[in-house]
N, C-alpha and C positions, 0 to 999 in steps of 0.2 A: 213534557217538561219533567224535571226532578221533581221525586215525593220521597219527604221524609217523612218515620215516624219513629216514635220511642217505645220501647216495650221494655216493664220493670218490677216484675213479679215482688222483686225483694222488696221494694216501694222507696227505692231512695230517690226516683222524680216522681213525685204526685203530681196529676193533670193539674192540680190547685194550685200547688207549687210551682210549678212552673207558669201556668196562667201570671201568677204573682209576678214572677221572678222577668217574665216578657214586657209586662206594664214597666216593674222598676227601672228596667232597662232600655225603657221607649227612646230616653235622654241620647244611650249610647249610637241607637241606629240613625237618628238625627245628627249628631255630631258627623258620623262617618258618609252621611246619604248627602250632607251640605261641604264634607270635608273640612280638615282644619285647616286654617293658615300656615300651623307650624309645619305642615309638613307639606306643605305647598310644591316642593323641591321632589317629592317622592310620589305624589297622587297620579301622573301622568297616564298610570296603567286604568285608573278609574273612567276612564271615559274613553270607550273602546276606538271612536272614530277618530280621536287623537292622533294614533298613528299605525292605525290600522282603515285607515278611508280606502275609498276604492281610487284612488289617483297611487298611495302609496302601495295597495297590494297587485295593480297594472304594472308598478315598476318590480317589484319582484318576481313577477310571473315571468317578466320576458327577463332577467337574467335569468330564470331559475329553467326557462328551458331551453338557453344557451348553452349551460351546465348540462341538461338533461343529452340536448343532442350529440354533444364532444367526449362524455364521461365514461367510463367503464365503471369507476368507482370514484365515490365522494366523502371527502372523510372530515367530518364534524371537529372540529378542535377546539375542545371546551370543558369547564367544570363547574359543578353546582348550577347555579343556579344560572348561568350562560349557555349551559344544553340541556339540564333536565325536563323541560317541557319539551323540545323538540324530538328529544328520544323516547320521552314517552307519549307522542303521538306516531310516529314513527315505528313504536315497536307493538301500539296498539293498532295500527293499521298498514300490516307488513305485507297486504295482496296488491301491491302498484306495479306500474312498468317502469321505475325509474331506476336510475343506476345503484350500484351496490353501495351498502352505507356504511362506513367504518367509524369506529370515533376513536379520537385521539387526546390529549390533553386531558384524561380522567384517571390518569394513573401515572407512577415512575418508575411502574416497574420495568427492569431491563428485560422480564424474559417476556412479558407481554408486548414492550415496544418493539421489541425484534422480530417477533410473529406479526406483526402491522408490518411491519417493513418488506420482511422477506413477501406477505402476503399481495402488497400493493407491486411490485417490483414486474415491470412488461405490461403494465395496463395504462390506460388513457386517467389521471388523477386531475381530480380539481378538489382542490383545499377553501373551508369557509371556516378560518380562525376569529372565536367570537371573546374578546375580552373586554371587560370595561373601562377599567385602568391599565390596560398592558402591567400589572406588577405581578399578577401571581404564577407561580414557577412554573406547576402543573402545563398548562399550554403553552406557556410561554418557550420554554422550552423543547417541546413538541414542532412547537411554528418553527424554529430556527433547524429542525430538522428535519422535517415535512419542506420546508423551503430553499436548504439545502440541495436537497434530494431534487428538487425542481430543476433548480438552476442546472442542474449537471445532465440532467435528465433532454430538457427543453429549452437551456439557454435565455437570450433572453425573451424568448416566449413564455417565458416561468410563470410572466409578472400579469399574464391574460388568464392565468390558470388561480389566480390567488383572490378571493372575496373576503376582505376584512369589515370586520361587525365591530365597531369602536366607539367611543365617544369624541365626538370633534372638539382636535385641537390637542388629544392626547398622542403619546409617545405610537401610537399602531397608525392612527391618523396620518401623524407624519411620514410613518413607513409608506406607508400607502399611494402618498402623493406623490412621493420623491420615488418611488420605483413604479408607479403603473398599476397597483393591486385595482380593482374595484372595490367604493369603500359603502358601507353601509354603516347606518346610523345605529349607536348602540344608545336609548333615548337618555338623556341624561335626569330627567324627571323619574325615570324608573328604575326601583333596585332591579338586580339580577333576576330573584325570585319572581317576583310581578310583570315579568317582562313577556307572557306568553302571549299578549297578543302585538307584537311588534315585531322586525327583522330578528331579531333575536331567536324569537320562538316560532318565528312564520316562514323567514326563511329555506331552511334546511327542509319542513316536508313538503315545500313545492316543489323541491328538485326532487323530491321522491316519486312525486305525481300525485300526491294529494289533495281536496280539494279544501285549498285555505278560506277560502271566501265562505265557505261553507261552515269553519271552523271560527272563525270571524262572528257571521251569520248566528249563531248559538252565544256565543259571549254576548255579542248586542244586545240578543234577546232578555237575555240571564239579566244584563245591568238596567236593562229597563223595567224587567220585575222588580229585584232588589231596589233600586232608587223610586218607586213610588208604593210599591205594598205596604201598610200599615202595620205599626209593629205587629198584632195580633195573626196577623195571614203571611210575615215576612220568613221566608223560610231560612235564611240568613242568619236573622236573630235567634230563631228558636232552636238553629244548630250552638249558636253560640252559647247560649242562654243555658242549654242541655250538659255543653261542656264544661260550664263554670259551673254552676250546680255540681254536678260529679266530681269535681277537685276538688270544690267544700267538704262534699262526703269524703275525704280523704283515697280517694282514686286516685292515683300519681300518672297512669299513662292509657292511653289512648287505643285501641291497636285498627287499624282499617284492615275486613278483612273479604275476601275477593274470593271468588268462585272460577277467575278468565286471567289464565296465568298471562294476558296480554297486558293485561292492569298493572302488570309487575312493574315497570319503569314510570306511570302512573302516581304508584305507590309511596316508588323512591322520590319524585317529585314534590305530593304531599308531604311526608314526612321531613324534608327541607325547608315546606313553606313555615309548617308551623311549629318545629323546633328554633330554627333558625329565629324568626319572628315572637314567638312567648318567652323562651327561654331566657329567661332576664329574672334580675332581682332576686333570685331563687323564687324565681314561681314559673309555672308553668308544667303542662302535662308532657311526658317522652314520647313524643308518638315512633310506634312502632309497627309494622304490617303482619300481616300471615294470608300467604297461598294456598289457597286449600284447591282438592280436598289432602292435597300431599303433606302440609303442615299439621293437617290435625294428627297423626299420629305422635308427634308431640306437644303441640300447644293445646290440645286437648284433653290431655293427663293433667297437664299445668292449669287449665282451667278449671277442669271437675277438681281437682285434691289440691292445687298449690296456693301461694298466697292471693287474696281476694285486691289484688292490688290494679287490677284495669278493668278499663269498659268496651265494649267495642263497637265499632261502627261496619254495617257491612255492606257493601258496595256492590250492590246487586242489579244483575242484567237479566231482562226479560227477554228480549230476543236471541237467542243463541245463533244465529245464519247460517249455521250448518247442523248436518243430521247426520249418525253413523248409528244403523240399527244392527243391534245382535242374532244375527241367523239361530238357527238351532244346530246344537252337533249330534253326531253318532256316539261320539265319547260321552259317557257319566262323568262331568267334567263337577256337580254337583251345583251346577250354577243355571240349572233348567229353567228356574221359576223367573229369569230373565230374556228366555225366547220372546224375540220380536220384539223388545222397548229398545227405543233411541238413548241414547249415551245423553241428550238432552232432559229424557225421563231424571236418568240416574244420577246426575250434576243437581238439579233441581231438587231431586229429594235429600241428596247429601246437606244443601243447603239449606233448606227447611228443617234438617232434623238437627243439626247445628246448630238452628239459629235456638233453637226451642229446647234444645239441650245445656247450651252455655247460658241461655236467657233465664234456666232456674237458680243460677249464680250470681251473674250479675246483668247491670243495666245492658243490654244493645237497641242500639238505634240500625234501623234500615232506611238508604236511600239509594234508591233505585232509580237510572235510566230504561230508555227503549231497546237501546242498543247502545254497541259499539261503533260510532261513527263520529268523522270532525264535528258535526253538528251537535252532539250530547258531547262529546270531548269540549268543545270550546261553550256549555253550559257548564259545565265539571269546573274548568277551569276559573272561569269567574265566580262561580258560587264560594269556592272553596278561598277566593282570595279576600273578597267581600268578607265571608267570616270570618277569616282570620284579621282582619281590622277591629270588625266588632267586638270578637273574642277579646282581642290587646287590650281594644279600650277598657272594656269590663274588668280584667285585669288589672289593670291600670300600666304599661309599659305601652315602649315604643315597638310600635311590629314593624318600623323600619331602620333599625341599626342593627347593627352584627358587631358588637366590643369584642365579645369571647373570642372572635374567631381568628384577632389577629396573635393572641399568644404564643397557640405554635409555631406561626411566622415568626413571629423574633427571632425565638429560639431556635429555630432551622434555620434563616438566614444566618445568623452568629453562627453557627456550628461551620456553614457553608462559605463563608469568611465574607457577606455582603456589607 
């Protein structure tokens, strides 16, 4: 299972303090463990067999290896928080036999969409366009050209080649029925963000060839710790508990930071959940990532000398699955004293010396899995959703609205003459 711990030389979490700070807070993990009313409409993702049972992950399997068998390439159509989990289980576990995986609708740029195009152009495509509202531009506009491209392509066979992930009874809904898509459920109980364990985020890596049920399997697990651990042993709360404490001490941002540049989409996921979900009222921490050991050449100058403004959390894997040892050379290469250790030796100790070097600065927490696999991925996933509820409540804000996010919309809309 996940083990966290705190480490804080400088002493802005005391064991006692925190002891304290987990009792005050017993209120908040009960609220979230019983659920509220008010948000009755968005808790769907809390109860994993919801919509992830094994009747609904059987119907995903046999589309997803209908897709598998017809596909050359499968290209994800979606943004925020409609593919971020599924790409970062996807890009965390990239050794499958499934077909090549493209994503689309996460960007406008023209020189990138044209490189998808040109790149998909003479292959076998199957599109799985994931929106909740059909409103936002990003995919939205992607699908009408991804869809284009079909119809001219396969006629009307197009509409066998299309899986649309929607909310029933919405504008894609309708698309769907009236041309033949195959339509999948986008849950209406769930935001975007909190959607990793349903068609949304379960989807797409079964056509990769991943093992959902597996991934499933570890979120169960996760929510049935989380829902009966007592605050004291709840490891939930005492992520949370760790976070708010540290934005007291005037820490403004967060950073997660990772050793398995496979964590990278990971990354970008989290930092969505809990931006997106605190960022309110002006409160709330920035979270931010760093890749090591590539980033420390400069997040590591900024940490030892720059401002004392974040904590970090670091995201650590004990199984590496692979081994790459260094022979010895004939060259004076001046790098001797590294004959015969594994590249797993010299990752580990990078990480070690890291932790215990930026730890003389400020607070870091380590939480560590076994490995990299759906099964610690889909414990990753619910732990980190679960606190981020807790966290909110403690805050005191809604970790299920996103107000800020419609701003630029207006104003792109209006520019764009909607």
């Amino acid at each position: 299972m996940i083990k966290l711990s705190i480490h804080d030389k400088g002493g802005a979490v005391g064991l006692e303090e925190l002891s304290a700070q987990i009792k005050q807070n017993a209120g908040a993990l009960k609220i979230v463990q019983t659920g509220e009313a008010r948000y009755t409409d968005t808790l769907g993702w809390k109860d994993v067999t919801e919509w992830a049972n094994p009747e609904a992950i059987d119907s995903l399997l046999q589309k997803a290896e209908e897709v598998r068998r017809n596909a050359d390439v499968f290209v994800l159509v979606g943004v925020g928080g409609s593919n971020q989990a599924a790409r970062a289980v996807m890009k965390a576990i990239p050794d499958t036999d499934g077909p090549e995986i493209v994503y689309m609708g996460n960007t406008i740029s023209p020189y990138d969409v044209a490189r998808i195009l040109d790149h998909i152009r003479g292959k076998s495509i199957y599109i799985n366009v994931i929106m909740k509202n059909f409103e936002t531009l990003e995919p939205g506009i992607s699908f009408r050209i991804l869809r284009t491209y079909l119809e001219e392509t396969y006629g009307e066979a197009a509409s066998e080649r299309i899986i649309a992930t929607g909310t029933p009874g919405s504008k894609l809904h309708q698309m769907a029925t009236e041309n033949g898509y195959t339509f999948l459920s986008f849950p209406e109980n769930i935001g975007a963000r909190f959607s990793t364990m349903s068609s949304v985020g379960l989807f797409p890596p079964a056509v990769a060839g991943i093992d959902i049920r597996s991934l499933v399997l570890g979120a169960l697990d996760m929510q049935k710790q989380l829902q009966t651990s007592p605050p004291e042993e709840n490891l939930a709360l005492r992520y949370a508990c760790i976070r708010n404490l540290l934005h007291q001490r005037g820490y403004t941002l967060e950073m997660l930071t990772y050793f398995e540049p496979r964590l990278r989409y990971f990354s970008k996921w989290w930092m969505q959940l809990f931006a997106e979900s605190e960022g309110k009222d002006g409160k709330g921490l920035f979270p931010v990532s760093s890749e090591c050991t590539e980033d420390l050449h400069w997040v590591g100058q900024f940490i030892q000398c720059g401002s004392p403004l974040l904590f970090e959390t670091f995201l650590s894997v004990e199984d590496p699955e692979e081994e790459v040892h260094i022979n010895p050379s004939r060259l004076d290469d001046g790098f001797a004293y590294l004959d015969s250790k594994g590249f797993s030796t010299l990752n580990r100790a990078a990480e070690r010396a890291t932790f215990s070097a930026h730890n003389e600065r400020l607070p870091c927490m380590k939480l560590s899995i076994p490995k990299i696999s759906p099964y610690y991925l889909g414990q990753l996933f619910y732990f980190f959703q679960y606190s981020c509820y807790i966290s909110a409540t403690i805050l005191g804000v809604n970790p299920f609205d996103q107000p800020g996010v419609e701003a630029y919309k207006m104003a792109m809309f209006q520019s764009l003459g909607k």
